[in-house]
LOMINU-701587 format. One line per 10 residues: for each residue x, y, z of N, C-alpha, C. Coordinates in pm, whole numbers, plus 50000, padded with zeros to 5 digits. Layout:
<rs>
X Y Z X Y Z X Y Z; ...
</rs>
This chain:
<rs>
27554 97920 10636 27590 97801 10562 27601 97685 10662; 27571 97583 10614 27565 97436 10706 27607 97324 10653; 27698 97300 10647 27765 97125 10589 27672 97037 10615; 27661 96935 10537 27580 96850 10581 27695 96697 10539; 27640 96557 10630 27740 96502 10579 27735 96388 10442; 27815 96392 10350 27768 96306 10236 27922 96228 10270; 27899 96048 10204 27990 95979 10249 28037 95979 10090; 28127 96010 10045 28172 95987 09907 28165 95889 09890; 28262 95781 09931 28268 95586 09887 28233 95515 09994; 28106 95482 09988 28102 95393 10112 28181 95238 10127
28227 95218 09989 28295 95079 09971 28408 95057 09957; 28492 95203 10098 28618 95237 10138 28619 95174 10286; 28709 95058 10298 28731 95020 10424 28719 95100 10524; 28699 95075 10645 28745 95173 10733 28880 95204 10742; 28909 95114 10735 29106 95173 10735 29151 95185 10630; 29066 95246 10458 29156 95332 10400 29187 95160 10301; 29216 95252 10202 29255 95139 10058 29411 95208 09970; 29499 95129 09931 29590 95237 09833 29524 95279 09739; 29560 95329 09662 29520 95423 09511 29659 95465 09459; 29649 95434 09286 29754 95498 09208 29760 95617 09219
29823 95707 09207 29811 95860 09166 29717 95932 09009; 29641 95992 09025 29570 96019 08893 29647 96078 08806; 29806 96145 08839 29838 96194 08799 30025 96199 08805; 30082 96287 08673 30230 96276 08731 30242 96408 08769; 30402 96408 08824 30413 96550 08855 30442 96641 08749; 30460 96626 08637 30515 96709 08531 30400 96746 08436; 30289 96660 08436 30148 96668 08357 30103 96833 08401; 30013 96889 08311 29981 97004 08303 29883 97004 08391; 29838 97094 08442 29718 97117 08544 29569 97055 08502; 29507 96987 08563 29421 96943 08525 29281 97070 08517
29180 97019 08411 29053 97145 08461 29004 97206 08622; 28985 97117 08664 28982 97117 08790 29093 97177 08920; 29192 97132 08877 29336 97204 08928 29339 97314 08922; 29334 97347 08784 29355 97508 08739 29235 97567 08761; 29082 97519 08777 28955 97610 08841 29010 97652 08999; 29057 97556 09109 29127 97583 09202 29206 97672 09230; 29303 97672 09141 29477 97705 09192 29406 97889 09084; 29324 97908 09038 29231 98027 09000 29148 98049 09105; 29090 98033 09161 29059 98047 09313 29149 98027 09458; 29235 98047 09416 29345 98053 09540 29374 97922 09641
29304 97792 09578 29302 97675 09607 29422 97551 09597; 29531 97513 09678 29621 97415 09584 29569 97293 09623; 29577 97207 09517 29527 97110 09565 29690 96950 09518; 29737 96949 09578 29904 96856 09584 29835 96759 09499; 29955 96660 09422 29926 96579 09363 30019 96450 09442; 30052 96291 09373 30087 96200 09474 30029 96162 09604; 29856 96185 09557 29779 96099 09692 29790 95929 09630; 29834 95859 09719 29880 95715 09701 29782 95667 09793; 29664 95727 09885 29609 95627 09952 29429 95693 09972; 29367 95624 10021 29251 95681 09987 29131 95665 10136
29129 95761 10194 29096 95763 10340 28929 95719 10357; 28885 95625 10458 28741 95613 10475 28690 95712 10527; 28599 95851 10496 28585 95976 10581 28451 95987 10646; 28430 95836 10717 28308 95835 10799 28366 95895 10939; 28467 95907 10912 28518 95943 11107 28571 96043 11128; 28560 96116 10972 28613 96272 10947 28446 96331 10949; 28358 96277 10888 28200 96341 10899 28186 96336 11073; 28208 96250 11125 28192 96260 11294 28249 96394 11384; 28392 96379 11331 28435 96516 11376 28375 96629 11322; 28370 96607 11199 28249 96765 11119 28129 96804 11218
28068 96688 11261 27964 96698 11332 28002 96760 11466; 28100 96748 11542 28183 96780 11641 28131 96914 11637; 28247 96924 11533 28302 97078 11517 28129 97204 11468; 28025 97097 11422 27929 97182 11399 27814 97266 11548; 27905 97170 11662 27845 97239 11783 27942 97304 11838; 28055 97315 11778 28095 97451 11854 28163 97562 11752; 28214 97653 11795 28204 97786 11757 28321 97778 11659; 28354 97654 11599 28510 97663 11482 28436 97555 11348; 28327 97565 11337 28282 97499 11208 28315 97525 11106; 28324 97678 11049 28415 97674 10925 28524 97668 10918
28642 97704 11015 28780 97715 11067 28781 97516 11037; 28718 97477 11100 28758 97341 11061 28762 97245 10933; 28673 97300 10842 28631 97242 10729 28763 97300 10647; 28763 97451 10682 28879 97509 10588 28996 97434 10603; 29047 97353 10743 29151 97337 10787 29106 97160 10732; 29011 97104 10720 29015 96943 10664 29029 96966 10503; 28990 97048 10437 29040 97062 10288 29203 97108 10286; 29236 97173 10385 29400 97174 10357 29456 96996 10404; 29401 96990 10497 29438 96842 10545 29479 96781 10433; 29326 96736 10372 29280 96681 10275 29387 96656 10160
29340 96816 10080 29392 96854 09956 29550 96889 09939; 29589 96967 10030 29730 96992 10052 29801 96922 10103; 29782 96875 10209 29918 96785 10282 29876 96671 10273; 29779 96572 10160 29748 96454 10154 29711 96371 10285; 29705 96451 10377 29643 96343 10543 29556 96262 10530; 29588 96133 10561 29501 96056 10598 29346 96058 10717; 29221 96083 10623 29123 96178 10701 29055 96079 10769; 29130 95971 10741 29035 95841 10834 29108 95823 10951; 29211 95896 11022 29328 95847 11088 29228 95969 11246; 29268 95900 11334 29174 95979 11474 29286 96047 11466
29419 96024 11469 29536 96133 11486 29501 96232 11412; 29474 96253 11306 29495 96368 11192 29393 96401 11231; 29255 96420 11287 29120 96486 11331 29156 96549 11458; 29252 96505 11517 29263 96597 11673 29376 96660 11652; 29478 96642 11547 29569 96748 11512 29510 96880 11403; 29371 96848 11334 29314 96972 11294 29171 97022 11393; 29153 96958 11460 29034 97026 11556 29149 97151 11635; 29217 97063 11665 29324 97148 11747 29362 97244 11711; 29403 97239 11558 29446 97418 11496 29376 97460 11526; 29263 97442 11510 29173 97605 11470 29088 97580 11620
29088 97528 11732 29063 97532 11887 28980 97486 11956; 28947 97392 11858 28842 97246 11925 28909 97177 11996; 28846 97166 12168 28910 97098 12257 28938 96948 12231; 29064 96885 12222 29102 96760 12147 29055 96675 12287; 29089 96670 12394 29011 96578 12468 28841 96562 12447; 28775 96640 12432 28596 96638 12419 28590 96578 12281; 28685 96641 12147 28679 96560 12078 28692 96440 12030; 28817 96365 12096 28848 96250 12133 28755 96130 12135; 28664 96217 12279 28599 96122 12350 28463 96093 12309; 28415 96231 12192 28340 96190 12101 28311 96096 11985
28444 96096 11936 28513 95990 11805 28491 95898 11886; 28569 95861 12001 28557 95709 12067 28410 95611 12068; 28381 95732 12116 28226 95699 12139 28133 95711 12095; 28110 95747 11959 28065 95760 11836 27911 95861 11856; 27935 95963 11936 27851 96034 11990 27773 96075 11825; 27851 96103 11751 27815 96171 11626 27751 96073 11540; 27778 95948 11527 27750 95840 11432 27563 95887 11394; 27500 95867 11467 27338 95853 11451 27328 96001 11318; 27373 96092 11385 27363 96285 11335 27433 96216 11210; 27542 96174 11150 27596 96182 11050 27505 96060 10948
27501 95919 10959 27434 95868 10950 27236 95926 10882; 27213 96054 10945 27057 96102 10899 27097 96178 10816; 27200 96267 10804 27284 96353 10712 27281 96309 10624; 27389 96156 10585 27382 96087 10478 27250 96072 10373; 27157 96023 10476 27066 95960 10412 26991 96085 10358; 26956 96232 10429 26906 96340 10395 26974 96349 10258; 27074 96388 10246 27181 96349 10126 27126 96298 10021; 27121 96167 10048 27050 96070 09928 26891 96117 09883; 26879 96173 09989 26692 96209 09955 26684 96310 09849; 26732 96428 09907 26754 96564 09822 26794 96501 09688
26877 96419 09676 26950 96394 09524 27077 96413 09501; 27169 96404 09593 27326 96447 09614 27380 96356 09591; 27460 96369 09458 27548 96261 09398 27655 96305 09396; 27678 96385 09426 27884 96463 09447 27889 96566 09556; 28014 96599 09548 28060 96712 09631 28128 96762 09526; 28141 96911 09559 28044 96967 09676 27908 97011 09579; 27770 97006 09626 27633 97064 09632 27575 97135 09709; 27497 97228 09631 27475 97334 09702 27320 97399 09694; 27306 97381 09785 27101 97349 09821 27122 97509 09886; 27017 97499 09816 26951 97629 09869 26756 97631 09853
26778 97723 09977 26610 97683 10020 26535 97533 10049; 26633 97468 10086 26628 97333 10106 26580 97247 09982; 26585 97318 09825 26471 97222 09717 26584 97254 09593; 26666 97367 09599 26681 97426 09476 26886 97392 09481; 26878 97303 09402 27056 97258 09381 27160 97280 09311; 27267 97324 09323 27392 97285 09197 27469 97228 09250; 27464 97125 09232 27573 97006 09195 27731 96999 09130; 27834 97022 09172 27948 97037 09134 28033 97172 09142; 28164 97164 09148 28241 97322 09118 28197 97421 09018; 28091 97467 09061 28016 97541 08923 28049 97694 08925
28112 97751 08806 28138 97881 08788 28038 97957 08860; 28051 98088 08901 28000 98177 08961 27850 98234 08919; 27865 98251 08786 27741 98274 08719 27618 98213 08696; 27655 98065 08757 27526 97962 08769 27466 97999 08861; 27559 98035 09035 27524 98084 09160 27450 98210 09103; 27464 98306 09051 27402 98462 09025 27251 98380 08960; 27272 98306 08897 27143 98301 08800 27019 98221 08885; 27091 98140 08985 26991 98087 09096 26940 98138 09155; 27017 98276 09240 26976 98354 09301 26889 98453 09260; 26896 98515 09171 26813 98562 09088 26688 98515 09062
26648 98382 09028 26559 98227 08999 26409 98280 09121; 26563 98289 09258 26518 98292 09390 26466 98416 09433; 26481 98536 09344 26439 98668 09396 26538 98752 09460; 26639 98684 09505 26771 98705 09598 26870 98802 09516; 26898 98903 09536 27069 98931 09503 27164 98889 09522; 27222 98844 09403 27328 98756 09468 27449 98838 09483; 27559 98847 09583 27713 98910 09609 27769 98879 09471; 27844 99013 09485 27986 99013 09434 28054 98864 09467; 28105 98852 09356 28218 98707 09386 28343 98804 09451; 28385 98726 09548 28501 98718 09629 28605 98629 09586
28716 98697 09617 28846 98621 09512 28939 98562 09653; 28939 98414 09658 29024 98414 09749 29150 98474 09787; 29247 98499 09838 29403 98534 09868 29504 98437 09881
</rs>
C-alpha cells in the first residue's frame, strides 16, 4: 500500500482557519461515527479549528522514505481524529514522527526546507488526474477506484472484477 498525497482544502490558510463544531456532545453518533467506532475507530468530537495539511503531506512524504510509513499515518489519524491536533502545526509533526521513530532532527530539517514540497505537489496533481475527489480512495492497479469509506463488500467485488481474491475482512481491536 502507498499513500499518495491529496490536499483536502486548498483554500485553508496556511495557518489554519476556526470552524464551528459539526456537532454536540449529546447528539447521537453520526453514520460515519458509528461506521468507525464499528471498526474500532474513535473519532472525538469539538474540533473548533481546521488545520492547513500541506505540511502534514510533507512529513507523509518524510515518513514514506523511511521504515515507519504506516506507524505514522496510523499515528496522524489519531493525531488528527482523536486528540483534535493541529496537523498544520511543525510541533505536532515532530511530536508524531517521534512516536513511532522518525528521527525529529532529519525531519525537522526537511519541513524547514521543504525538501518534500516538489514530491507532494506531483502527488496532488497525480490525484487530480486519476479523479480523486475525497478521502480516502482507493486505486487499485493504478485505473480501477473506490472513492469513499466503502463497506467491505464493494472491496470483495473489485477484487474479484480484478481476478484477485480478495482477504477475509479484518476487524480492528
Amino acid at each position: 500500500m502507498r499513500f499518495a498525497p491529496y490536499f483536502l482544502d486548498p483554500t485553508t490558510p496556511p495557518e489554519g482557519k476556526p470552524r464551528a463544531p459539526q456537532t454536540q456532545p449529546d447528539d447521537p453518533p453520526s453514520y460515519m461515527e458509528q461506521r468507525a467506532l464499528d471498526s474500532g475507530i474513535k473519532i472525538a468530537r469539538g474540533r473548533t479549528w481546521t488545520s492547513n495539511s500541506y505540511l502534514s503531506l510533507q512529513a507523509a512524504e518524510f515518513a514514506a522514505d523511511h521504515p515507519h510509513e504506516g506507524d505514522f499515518h496510523r499515528a496522524m489519524f489519531k493525531a488528527y481524529f482523536e486528540d483534535l491536533a493541529d496537523i498544520g502545526k511543525v510541533e505536532t509533526l515532530l511530536d508524531v514522527g517521534k512516536s513511532v521513530g522518525l528521527e525529529e532532527t532529519a525531519m525537522a530539517d526537511a519541513l524547514e526546507s521543504g525538501e518534500y514540497r516538489e514530491r507532494v505537489d506531483e502527488g496532488i496533481l497525480w490525484a487530480r488526474s486519476v479523479g480523486v475527489t475525497g478521502v480516502p480512495t482507493f486505486i487499485f492497479e493504478g485505473q480501477w477506484g473506490i472513492v469513499g469509506a466503502q463497506d467491505y463488500p464493494v472491496f470483495q467485488g473489485l477484487m474479484e472484477k480484478l481476478g484477485q481474491q480478495p482477504r477475509e475482512p479484518r476487524l480492528r481491536k
